[in-house]
N, C-alpha and C positions, 0 to 999 in steps of 0.2 A: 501373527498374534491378533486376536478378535479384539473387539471392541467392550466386551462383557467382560474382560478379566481387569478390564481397568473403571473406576469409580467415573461414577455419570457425569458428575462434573468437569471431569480432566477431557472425557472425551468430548463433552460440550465445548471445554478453552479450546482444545486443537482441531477442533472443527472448525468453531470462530476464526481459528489463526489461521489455517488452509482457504477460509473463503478470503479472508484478507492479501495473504500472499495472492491466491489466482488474480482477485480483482486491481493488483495491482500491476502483473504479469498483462492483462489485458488492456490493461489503460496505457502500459510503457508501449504494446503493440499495437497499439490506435496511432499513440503520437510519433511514433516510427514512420509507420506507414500513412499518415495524413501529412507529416512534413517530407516525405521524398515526392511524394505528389505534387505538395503546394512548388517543392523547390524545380519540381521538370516544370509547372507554370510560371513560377518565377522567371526561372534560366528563357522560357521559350518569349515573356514580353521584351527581355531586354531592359525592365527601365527601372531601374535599383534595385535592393535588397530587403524587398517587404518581408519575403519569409521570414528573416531573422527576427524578426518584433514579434511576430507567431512563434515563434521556435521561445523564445524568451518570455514570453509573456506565459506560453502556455507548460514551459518547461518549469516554472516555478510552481505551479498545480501539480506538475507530475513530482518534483522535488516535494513539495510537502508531504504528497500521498505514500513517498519512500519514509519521508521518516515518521509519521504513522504508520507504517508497519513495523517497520527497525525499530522502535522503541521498544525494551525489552519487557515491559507490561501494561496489561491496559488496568485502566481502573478499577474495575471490577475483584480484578486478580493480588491487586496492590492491596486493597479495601477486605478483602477475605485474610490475605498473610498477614495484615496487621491484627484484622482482629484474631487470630488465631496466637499473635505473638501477644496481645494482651490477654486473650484467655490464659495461657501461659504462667502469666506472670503473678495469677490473683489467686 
């Protein structure tokens, strides 16, 4: 299915929502891959459990970043269905 058989705005939101998902798909793949690193330097000093304050610290950025995406609408989208249900109603 093309993109022309759906109204411009819908494919504007699911545009938005696809660079959202990636970007956040890239950012869980950063802190994946930057804490197994830090945790082989870790493991290799021997002298306590620095990574974890990294993994913690940085894990609450990726936490937020998920539920900015998982929230099931952005403002924009909220701010249009309302006024649409107030046209509606007048």
């Amino acid at each position: 299915m093309s993109s022309t058989s759906h109204p411009a705005h819908h494919v504007a939101v699911a545009r938005r929502r696809a660079r959202q998902l990636h970007s956040f798909r890239s950012h869980l793949t950063v802190y994946a891959a930057v804490l197994v690193l830090l945790s082989v330097v870790d493991i290799a000093q021997g002298a306590g459990w620095w990574v974890g304050w990294v993994a913690f610290g940085w894990g609450i950025g990726v936490a937020a970043h998920a539920v900015s995406v998982a929230r099931p609408t952005s403002r924009d989208e909220w701010i249009e269905r309302k006024t649409e249900e107030l046209l509606q109603r007048s």
